[in-house]
TORMARPA-718957 format. One record per residue: residue number from 1; residue in one letter; x, y, z of N, C-alpha, C in turn. Coordinates in nm, 2 decimals. Example, Ala and Ser with C-alpha at 12.3 -4.5 7.8 and 13.67 -1.06 7.14 Angstrom:
% TORMARPA-718957
+-----+------+--------+--------+--------+--------+--------+--------+--------+--------+--------+
! seq ! type !   n_px !   n_py !   n_pz !  ca_px !  ca_py !  ca_pz !   c_px !   c_py !   c_pz !
+-----+------+--------+--------+--------+--------+--------+--------+--------+--------+--------+
!   1 !    a !   1.32 !  -0.57 !   0.78 !   1.23 !  -0.45 !   0.78 !   1.32 !  -0.33 !   0.78 !
!   2 !    s !   1.28 !  -0.22 !   0.71 !   1.37 !  -0.11 !   0.71 !   1.29 !   0.00 !   0.79 !
+-----+------+--------+--------+--------+--------+--------+--------+--------+--------+--------+
% end
This chain:
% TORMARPA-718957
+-----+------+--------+--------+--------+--------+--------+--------+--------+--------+--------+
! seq ! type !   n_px !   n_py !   n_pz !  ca_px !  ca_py !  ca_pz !   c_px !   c_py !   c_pz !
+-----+------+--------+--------+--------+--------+--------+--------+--------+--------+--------+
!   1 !    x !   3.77 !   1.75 !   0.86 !   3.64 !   1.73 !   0.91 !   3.59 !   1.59 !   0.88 !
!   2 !    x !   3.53 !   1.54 !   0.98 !   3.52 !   1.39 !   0.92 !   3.32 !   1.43 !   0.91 !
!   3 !    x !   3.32 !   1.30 !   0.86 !   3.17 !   1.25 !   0.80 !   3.10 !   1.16 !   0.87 !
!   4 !    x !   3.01 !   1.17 !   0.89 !   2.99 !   1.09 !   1.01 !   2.85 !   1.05 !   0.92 !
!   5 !    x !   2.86 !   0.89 !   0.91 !   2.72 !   0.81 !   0.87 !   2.67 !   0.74 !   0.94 !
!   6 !    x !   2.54 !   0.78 !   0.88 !   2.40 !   0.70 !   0.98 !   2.45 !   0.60 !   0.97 !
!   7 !    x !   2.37 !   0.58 !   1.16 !   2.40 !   0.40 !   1.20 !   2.25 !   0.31 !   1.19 !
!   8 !    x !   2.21 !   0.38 !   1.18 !   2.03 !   0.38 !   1.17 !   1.93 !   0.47 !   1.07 !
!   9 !    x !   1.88 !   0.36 !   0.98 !   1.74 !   0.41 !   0.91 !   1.63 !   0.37 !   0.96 !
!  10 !    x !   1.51 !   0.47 !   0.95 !   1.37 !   0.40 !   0.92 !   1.30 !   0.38 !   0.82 !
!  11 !    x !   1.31 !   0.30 !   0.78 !   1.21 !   0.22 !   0.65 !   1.05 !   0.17 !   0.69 !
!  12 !    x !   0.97 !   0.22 !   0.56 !   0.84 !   0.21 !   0.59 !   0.78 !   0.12 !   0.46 !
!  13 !    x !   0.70 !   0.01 !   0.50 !   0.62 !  -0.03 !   0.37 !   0.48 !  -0.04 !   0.37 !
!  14 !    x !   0.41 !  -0.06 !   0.31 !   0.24 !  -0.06 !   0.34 !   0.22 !  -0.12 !   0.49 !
!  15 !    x !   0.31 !  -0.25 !   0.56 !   0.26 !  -0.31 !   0.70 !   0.34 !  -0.27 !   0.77 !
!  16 !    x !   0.46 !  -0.23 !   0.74 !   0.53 !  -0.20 !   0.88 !   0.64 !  -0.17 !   0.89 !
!  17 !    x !   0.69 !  -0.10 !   0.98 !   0.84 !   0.03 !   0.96 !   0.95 !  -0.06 !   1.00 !
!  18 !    x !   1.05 !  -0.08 !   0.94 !   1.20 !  -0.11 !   0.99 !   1.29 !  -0.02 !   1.02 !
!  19 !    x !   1.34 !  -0.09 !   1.16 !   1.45 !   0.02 !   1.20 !   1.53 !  -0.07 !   1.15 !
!  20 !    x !   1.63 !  -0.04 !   1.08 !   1.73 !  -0.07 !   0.99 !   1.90 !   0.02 !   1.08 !
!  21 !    x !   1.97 !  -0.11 !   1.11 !   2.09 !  -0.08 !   1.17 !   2.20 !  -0.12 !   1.06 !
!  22 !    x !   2.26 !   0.00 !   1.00 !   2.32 !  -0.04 !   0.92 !   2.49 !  -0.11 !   0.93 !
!  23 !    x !   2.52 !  -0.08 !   1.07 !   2.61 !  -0.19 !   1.10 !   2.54 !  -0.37 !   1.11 !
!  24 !    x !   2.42 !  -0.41 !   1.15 !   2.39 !  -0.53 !   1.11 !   2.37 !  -0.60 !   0.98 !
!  25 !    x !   2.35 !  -0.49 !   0.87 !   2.32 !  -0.50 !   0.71 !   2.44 !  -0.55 !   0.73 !
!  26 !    x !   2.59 !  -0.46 !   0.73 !   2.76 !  -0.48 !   0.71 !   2.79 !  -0.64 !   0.70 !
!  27 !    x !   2.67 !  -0.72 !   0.85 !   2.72 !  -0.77 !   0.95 !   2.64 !  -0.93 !   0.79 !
!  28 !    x !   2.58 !  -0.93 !   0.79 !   2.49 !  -0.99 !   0.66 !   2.52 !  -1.00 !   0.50 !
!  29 !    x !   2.66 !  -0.95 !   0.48 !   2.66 !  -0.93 !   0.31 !   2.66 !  -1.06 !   0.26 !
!  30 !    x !   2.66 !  -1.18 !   0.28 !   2.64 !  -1.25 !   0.20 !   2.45 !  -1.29 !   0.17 !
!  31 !    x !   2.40 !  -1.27 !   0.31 !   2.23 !  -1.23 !   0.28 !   2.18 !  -1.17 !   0.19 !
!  32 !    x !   2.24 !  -1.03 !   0.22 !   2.19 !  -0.90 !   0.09 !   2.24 !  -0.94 !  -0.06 !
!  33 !    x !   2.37 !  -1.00 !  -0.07 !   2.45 !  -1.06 !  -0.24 !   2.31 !  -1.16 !  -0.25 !
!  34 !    x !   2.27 !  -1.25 !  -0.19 !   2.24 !  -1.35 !  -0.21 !   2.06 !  -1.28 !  -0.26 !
!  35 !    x !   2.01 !  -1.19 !  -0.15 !   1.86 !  -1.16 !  -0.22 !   1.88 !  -1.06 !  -0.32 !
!  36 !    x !   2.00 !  -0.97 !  -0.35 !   2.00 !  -0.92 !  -0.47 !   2.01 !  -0.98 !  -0.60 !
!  37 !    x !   2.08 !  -1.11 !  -0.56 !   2.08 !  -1.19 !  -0.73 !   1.97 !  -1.25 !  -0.77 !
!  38 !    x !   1.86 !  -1.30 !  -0.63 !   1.79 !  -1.39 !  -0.66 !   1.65 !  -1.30 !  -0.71 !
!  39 !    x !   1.63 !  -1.17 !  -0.62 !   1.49 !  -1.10 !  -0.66 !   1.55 !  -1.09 !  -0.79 !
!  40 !    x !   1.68 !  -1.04 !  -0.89 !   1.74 !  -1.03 !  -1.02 !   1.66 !  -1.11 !  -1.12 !
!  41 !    x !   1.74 !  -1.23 !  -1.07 !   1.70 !  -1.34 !  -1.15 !   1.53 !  -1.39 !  -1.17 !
!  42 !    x !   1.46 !  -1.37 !  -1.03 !   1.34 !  -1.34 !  -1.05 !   1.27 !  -1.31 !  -1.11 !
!  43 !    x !   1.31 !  -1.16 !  -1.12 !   1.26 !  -1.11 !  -1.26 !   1.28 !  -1.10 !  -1.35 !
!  44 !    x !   1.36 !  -1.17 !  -1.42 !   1.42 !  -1.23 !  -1.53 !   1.53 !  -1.15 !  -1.60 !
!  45 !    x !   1.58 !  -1.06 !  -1.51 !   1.70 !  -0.94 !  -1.56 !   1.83 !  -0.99 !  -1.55 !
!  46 !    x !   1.89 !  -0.94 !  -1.61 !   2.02 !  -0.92 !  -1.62 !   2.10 !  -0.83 !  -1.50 !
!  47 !    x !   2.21 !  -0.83 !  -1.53 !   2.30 !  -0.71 !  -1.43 !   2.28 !  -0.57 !  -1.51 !
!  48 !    x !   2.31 !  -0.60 !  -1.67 !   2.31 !  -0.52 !  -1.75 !   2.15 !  -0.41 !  -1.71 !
!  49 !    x !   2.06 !  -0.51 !  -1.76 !   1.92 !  -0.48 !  -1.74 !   1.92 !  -0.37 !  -1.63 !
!  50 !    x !   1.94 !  -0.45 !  -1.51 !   1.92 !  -0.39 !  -1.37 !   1.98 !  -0.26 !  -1.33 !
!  51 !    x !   2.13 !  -0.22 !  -1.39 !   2.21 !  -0.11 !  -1.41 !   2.12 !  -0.05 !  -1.49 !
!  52 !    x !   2.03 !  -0.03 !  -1.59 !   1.94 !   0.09 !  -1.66 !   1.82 !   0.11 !  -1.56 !
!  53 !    x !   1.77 !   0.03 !  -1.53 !   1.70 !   0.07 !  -1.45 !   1.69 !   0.07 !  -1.33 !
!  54 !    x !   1.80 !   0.08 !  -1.25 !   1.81 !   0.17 !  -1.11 !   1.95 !   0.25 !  -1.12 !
!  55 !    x !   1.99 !   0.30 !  -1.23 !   2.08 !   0.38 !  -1.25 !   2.26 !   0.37 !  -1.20 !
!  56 !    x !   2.21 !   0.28 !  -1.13 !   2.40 !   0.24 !  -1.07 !   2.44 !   0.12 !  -1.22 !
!  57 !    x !   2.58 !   0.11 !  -1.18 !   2.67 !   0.13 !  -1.26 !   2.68 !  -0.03 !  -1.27 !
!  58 !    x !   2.67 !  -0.13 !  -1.37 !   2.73 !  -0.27 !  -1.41 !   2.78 !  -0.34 !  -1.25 !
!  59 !    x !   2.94 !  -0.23 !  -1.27 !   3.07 !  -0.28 !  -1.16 !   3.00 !  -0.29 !  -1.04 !
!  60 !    x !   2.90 !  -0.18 !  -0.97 !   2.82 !  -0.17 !  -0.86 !   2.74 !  -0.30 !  -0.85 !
!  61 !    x !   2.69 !  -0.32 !  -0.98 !   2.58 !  -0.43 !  -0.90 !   2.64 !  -0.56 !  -0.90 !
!  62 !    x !   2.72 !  -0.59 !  -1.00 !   2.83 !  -0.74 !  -1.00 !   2.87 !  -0.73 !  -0.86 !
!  63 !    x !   2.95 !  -0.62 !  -0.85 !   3.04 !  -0.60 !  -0.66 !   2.95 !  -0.66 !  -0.60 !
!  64 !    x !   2.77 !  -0.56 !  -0.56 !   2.70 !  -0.60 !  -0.45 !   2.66 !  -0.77 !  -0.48 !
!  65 !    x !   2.65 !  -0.88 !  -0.60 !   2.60 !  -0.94 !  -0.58 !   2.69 !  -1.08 !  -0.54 !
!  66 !    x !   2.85 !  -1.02 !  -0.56 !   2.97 !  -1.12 !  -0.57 !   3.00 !  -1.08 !  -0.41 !
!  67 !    x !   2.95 !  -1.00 !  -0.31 !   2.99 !  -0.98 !  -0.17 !   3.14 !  -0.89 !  -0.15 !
!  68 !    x !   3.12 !  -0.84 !  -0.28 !   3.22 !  -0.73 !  -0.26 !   3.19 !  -0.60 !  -0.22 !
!  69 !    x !   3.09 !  -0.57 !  -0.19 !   3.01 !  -0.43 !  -0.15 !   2.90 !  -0.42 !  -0.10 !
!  70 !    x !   2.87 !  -0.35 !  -0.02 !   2.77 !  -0.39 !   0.09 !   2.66 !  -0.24 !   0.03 !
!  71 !    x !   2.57 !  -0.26 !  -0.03 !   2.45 !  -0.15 !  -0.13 !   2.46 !  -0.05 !   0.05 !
!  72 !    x !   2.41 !   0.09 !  -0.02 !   2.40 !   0.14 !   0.07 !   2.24 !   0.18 !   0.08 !
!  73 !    x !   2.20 !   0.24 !   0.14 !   2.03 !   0.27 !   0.16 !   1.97 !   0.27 !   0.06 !
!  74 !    x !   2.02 !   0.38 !   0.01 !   1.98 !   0.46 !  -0.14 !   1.95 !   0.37 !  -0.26 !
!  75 !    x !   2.10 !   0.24 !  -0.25 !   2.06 !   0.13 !  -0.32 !   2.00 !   0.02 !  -0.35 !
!  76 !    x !   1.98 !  -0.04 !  -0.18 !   1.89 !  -0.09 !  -0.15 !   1.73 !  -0.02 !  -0.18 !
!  77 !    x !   1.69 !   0.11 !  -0.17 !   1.57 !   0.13 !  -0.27 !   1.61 !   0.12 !  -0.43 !
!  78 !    x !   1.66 !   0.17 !  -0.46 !   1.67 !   0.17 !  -0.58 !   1.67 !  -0.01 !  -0.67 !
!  79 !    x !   1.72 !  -0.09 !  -0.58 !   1.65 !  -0.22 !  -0.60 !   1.54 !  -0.30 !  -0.61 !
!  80 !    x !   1.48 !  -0.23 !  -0.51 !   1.35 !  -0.26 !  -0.46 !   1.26 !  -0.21 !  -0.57 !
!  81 !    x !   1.27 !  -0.11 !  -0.56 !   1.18 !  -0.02 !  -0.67 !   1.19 !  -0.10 !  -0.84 !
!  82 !    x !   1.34 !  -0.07 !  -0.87 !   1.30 !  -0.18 !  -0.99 !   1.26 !  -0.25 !  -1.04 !
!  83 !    x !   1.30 !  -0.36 !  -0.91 !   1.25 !  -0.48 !  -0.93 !   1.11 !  -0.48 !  -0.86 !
!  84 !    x !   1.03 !  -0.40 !  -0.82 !   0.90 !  -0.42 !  -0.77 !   0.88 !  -0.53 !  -0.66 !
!  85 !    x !   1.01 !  -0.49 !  -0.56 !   1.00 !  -0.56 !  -0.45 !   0.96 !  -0.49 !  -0.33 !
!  86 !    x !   0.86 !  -0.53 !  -0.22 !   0.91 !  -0.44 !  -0.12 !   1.03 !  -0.42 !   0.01 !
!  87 !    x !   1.08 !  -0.33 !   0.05 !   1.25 !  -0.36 !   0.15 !   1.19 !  -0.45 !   0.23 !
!  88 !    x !   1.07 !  -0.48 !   0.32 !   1.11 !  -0.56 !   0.38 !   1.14 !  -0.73 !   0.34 !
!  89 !    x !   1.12 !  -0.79 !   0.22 !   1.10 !  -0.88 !   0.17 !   1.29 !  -0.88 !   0.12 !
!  90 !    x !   1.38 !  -0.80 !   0.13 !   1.48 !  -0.76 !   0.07 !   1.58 !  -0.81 !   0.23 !
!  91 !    x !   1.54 !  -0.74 !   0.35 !   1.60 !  -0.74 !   0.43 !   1.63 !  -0.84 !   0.53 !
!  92 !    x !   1.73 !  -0.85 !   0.56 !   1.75 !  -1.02 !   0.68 !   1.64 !  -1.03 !   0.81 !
!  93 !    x !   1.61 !  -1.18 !   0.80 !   1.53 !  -1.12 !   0.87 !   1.50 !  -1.15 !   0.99 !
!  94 !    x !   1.61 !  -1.11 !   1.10 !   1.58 !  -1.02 !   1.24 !   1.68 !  -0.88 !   1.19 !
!  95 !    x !   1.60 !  -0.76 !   1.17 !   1.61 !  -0.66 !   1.15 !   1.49 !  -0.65 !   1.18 !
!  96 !    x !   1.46 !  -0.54 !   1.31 !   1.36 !  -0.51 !   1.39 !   1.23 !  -0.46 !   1.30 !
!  97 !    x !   1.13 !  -0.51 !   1.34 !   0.99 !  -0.44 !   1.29 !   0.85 !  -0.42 !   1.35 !
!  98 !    x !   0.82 !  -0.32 !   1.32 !   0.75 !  -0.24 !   1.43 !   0.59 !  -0.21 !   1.33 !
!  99 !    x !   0.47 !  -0.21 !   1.44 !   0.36 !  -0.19 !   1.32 !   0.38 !  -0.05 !   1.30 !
! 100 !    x !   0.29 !  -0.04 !   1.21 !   0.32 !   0.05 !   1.06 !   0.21 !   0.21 !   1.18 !
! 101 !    x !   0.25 !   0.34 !   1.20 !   0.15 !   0.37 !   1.24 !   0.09 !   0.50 !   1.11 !
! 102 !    x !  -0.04 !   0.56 !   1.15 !  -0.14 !   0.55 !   1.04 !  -0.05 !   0.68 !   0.99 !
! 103 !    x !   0.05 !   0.73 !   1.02 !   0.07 !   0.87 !   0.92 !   0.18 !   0.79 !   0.86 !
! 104 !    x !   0.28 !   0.69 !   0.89 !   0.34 !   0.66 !   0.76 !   0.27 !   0.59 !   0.67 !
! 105 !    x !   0.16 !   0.51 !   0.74 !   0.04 !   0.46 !   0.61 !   0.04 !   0.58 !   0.50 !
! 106 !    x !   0.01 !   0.69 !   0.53 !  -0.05 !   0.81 !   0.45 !   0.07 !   0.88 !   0.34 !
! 107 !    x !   0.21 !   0.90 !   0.41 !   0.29 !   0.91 !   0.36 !   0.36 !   0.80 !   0.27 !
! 108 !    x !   0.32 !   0.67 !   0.25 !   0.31 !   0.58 !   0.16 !   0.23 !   0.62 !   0.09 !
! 109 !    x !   0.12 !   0.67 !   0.08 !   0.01 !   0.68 !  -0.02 !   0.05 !   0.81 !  -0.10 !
! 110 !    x !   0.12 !   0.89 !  -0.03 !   0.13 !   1.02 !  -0.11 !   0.29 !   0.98 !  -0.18 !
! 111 !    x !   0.36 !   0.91 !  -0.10 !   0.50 !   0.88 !  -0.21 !   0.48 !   0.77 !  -0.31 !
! 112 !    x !   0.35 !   0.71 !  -0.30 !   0.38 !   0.64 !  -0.44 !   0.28 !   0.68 !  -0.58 !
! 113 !    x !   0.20 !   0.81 !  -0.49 !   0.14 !   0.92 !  -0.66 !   0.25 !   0.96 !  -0.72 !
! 114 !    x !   0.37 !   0.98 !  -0.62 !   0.53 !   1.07 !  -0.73 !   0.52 !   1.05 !  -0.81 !
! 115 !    x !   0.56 !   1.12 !  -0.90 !   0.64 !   1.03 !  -1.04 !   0.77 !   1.04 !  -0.98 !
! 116 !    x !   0.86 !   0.94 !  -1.12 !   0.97 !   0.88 !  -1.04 !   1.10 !   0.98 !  -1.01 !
! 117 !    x !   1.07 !   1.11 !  -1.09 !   1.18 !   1.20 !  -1.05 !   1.16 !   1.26 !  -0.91 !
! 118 !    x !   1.05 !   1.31 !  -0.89 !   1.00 !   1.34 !  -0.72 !   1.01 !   1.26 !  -0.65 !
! 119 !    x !   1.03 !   1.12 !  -0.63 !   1.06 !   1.03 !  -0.55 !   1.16 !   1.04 !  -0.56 !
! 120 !    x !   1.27 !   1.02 !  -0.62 !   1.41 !   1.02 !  -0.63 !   1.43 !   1.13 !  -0.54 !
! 121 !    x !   1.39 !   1.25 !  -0.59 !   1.42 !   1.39 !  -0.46 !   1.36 !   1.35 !  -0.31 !
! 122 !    x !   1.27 !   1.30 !  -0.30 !   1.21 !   1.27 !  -0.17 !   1.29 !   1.20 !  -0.11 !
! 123 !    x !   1.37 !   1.10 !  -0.15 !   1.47 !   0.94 !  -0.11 !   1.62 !   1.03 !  -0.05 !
! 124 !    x !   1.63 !   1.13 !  -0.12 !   1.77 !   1.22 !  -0.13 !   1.74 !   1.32 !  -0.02 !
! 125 !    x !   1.63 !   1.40 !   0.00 !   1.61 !   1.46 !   0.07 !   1.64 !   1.42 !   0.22 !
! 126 !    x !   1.54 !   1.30 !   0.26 !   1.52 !   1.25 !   0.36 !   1.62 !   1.18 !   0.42 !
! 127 !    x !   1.72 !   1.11 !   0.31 !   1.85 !   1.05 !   0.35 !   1.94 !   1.16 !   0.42 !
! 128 !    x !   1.95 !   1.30 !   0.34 !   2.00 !   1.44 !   0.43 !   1.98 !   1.51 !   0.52 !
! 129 !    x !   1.85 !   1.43 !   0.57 !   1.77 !   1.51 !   0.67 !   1.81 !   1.37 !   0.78 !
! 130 !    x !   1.80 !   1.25 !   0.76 !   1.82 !   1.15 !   0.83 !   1.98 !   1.18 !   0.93 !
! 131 !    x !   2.10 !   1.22 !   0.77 !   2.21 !   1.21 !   0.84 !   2.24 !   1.34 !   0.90 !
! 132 !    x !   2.18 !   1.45 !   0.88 !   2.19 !   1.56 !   0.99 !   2.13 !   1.51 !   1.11 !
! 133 !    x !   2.04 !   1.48 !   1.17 !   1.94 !   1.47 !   1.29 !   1.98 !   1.37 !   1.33 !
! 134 !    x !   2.11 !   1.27 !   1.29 !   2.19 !   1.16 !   1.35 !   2.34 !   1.22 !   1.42 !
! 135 !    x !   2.38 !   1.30 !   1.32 !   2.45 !   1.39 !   1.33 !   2.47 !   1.43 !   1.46 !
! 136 !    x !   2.36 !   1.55 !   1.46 !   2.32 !   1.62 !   1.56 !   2.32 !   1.55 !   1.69 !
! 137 !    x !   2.25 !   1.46 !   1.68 !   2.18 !   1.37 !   1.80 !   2.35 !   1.29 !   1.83 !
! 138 !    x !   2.43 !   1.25 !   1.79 !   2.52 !   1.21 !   1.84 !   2.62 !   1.33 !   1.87 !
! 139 !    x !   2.63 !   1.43 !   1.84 !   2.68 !   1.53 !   1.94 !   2.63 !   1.56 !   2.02 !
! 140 !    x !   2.48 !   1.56 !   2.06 !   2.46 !   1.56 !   2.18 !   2.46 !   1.48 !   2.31 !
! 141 !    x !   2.50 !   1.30 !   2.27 !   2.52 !   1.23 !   2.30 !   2.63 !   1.21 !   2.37 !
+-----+------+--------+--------+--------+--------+--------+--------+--------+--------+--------+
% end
């Protein structure tokens, strides 16, 4: 059975939603190496540091920052979040963006009351819901 991964996310921040093509992220790893070391160093962290607090692994974040691994969704928040960046300030930038409309305004407002373990299920959720309804939609295709 094969697996079939999203080619497309939507990402939302207070101003405005990114459609996120994750073949053009692939197409960018030295962009993404390069804003993940520098938001890093920004905040004055380490690798070390930065592996406790977004829970991936030392070897993961060296990989993503040396252009050996391209973060995947999940990690790309989980950077962001850490480091108190927002994705689109993370992301290259012609990666399409669209204004923000007022129910993901609202749904910003209600995902950042979570606490951090409910957000983590919300990010997991939504990523399984994303890749089913991509899924789907390309077999109908």
């Amino acid at each position: 059975m094969h697996s079939l991964r999203p080619v497309f996310f939507i990402l939302y921040s207070r101003r405005e939603v990114i459609v996120l093509n994750i073949r053009q992220l692939s197409n960018d790893v030295q962009y993404v190496s390069d804003r993940c070391r520098e938001f890093r160093k920004r905040a004055g962290k380490s690798q070390y540091d930065l592996s406790e607090l977004t829970g991936m692994s030392y070897n993961t974040i060296s990989r993503i920052e040396t252009e050996q691994r391209i973060p995947d969704i999940e990690q790309i928040f989980r950077y962001c979040y850490a480091l108190n960046i927002p994705v689109t300030e993370f992301l290259p930038p012609d990666i399409q963006s669209l204004g923000l409309p007022e129910q993901a305004q609202s749904l910003h407002i209600k995902f950042s009351q979570l606490n951090e373990t409910n957000k983590q299920l919300v990010l997991s959720t939504l990523t399984v819901l994303l890749d089913g309804l991509l899924a789907q939609q390309e077999v109908k295709n």
